[in-house]
C-alpha positions in Angstrom: 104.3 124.4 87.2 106.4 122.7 84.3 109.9 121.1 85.8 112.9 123.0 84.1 114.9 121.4 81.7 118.8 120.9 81.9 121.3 122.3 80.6 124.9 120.4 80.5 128.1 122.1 80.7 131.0 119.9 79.0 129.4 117.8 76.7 131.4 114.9 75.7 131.8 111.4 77.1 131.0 112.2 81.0 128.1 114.2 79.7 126.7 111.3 78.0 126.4 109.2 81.3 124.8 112.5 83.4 122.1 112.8 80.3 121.4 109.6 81.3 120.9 110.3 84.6 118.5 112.9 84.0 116.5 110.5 81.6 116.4 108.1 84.3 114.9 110.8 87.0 112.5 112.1 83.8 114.2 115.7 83.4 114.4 116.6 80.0 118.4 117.9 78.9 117.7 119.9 75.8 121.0 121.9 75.6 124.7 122.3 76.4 127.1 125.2 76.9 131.3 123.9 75.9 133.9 125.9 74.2 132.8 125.4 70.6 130.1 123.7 68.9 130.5 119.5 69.4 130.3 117.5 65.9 129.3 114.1 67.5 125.8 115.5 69.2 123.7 112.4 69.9 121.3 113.7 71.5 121.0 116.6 69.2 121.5 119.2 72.1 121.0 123.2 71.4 124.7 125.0 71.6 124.6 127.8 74.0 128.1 129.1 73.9 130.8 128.8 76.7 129.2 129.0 79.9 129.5 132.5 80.5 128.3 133.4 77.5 125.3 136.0 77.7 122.9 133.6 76.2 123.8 130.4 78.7 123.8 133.1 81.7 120.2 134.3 80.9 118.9 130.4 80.5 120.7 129.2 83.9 118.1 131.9 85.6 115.2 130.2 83.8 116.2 126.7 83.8 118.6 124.4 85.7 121.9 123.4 84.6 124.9 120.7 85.5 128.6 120.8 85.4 128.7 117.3 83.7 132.9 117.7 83.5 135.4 114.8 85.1 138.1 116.6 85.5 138.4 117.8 89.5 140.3 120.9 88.4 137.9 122.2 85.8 134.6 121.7 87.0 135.9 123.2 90.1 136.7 126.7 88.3 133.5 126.3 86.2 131.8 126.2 89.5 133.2 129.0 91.1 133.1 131.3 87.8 129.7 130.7 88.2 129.1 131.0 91.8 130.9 134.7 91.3 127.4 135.4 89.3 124.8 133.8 91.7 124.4 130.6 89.9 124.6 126.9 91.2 124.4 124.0 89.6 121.3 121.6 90.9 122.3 117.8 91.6 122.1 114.5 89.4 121.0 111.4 91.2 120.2 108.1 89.1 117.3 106.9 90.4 118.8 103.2 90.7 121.3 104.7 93.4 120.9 103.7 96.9 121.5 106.6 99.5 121.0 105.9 103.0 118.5 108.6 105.0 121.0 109.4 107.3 123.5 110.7 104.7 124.3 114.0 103.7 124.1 114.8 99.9 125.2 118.9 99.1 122.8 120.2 97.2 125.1 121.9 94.2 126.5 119.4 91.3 126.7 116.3 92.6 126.6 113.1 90.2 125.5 109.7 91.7 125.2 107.3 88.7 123.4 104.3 88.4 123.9 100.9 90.8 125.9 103.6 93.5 125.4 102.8 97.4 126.2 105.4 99.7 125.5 104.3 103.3 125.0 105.9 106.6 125.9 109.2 108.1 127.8 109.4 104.8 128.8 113.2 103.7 129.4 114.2 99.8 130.6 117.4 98.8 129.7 120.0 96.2 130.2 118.9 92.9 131.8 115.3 93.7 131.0 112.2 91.7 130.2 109.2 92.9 130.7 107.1 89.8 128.7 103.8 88.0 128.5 101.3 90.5 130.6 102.7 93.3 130.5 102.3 97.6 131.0 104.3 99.7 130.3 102.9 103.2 129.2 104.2 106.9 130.8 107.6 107.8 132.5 108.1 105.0 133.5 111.8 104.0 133.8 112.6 100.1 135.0 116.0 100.0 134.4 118.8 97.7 135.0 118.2 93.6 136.3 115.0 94.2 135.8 111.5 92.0 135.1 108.3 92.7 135.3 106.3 90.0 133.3 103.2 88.6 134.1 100.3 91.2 135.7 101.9 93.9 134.7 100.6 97.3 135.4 103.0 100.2 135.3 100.9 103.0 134.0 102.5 106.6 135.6 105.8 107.6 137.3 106.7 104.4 138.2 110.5 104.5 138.9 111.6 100.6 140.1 114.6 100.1 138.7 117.7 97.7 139.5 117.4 94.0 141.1 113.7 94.9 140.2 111.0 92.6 139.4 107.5 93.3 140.7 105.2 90.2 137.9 102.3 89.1 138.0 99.2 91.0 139.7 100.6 94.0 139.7 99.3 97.7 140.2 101.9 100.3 140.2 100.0 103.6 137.9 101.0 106.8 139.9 104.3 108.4 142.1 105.7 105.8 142.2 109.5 104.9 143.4 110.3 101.8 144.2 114.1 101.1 143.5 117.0 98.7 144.4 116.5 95.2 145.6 113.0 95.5 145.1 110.3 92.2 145.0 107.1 93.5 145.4 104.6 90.3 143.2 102.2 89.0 142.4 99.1 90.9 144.7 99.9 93.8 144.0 98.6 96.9 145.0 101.3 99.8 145.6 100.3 103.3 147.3 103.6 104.8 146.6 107.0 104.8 147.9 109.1 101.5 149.1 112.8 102.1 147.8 115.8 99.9 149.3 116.2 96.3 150.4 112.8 95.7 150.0 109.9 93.6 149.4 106.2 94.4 148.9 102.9 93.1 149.0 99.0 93.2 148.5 96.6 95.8 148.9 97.3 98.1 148.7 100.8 97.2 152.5 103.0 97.3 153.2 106.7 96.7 154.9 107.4 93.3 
């Protein structure tokens, strides 16, 4: 039986890295749903409307497709519009990652690019990217639609919260929870917890 082909949703710069990641696991993308037609195409992609379009919704039964969108917010509603219709987006996982046997990958839109280490007993929700290059250590838990970007190293026991995001080049030390929509900036280095629905940055790492 022939594998299915991918179909992207969002098709700009965070798109360009998932095609990638297909390429690297041999699955051919050959199209991409976003609100209007995209000038800069360079990988000469087939428009298929919005995703809800009749057209995209009659190829996501026939082939798979991934919500290739960095914004937490977005690809969350994306996935739930289409989880109202029966349809789920299948996972992309570079084949340079490193994923320990003992963790727990969901099975729905999840991004794990290239050079990424996820060690043991290690849990990653739906949707959540685990950007270039990043670590996440033993026990950590990654929850649902959350980012973590390029860099970040999640120390032992790191708790993140859904839809959070992890700036590039962050250090979360061994324990620390950090809550539900939280942005933690770039290259921060956190040493305490961080409570939902805030911001924080530097180092060491302070609410703003």
């Amino acid at each position: 039986m022939e594998d299915k082909k991918i179909i992207l949703i969002g098709y700009s710069g965070h798109a360009y890295v998932v095609h990638g990641i297909f390429v690297s696991i041999n699955k051919k993308v050959w199209a991409y749903c976003d609100s209007a037609i995209k000038e800069n195409n360079p990988f000469n992609l087939q428009y298929l409307g919005t995703e809800n379009a009749k057209i995209a919704l009659a190829h996501f039964s026939e082939n798979d497709f991934f919500i290739s969108i960095g914004d937490n917010v977005i690809r969350a509603k994306v996935f739930e519009s289409l989880k109202k219709v029966n349809h789920f987006p299948c996972n992309a996982i570079h084949t340079s990652a490193i994923i320990c046997s003992s963790a727990i990958i969901a099975n729905n839109g999840v991004m794990v690019g290239s050079g990424v280490m996820i060690n043991a007993l290690s849990k990653i929700g739906k949707g959540a990217i685990c950007n270039t290059g990043c670590i996440i250590e033993h026990e950590c838990i990654i929850g649902d639609f959350a980012h973590i970007a390029p860099g970040a190293i999640l120390c032992g026991n790191v708790t993140v919260g859904e839809n959070s995001f992890i700036g590039a080049g962050s250090v979360v030390i061994q324990g620390v929870t950090i809550g539900k929509n939280v942005i933690i900036g770039a290259g921060s280095v956190v040493l305490e917890n961080i409570p939902d629905n805030s911001t924080a940055y530097g180092n060491p790492a302070k609410l703003k």
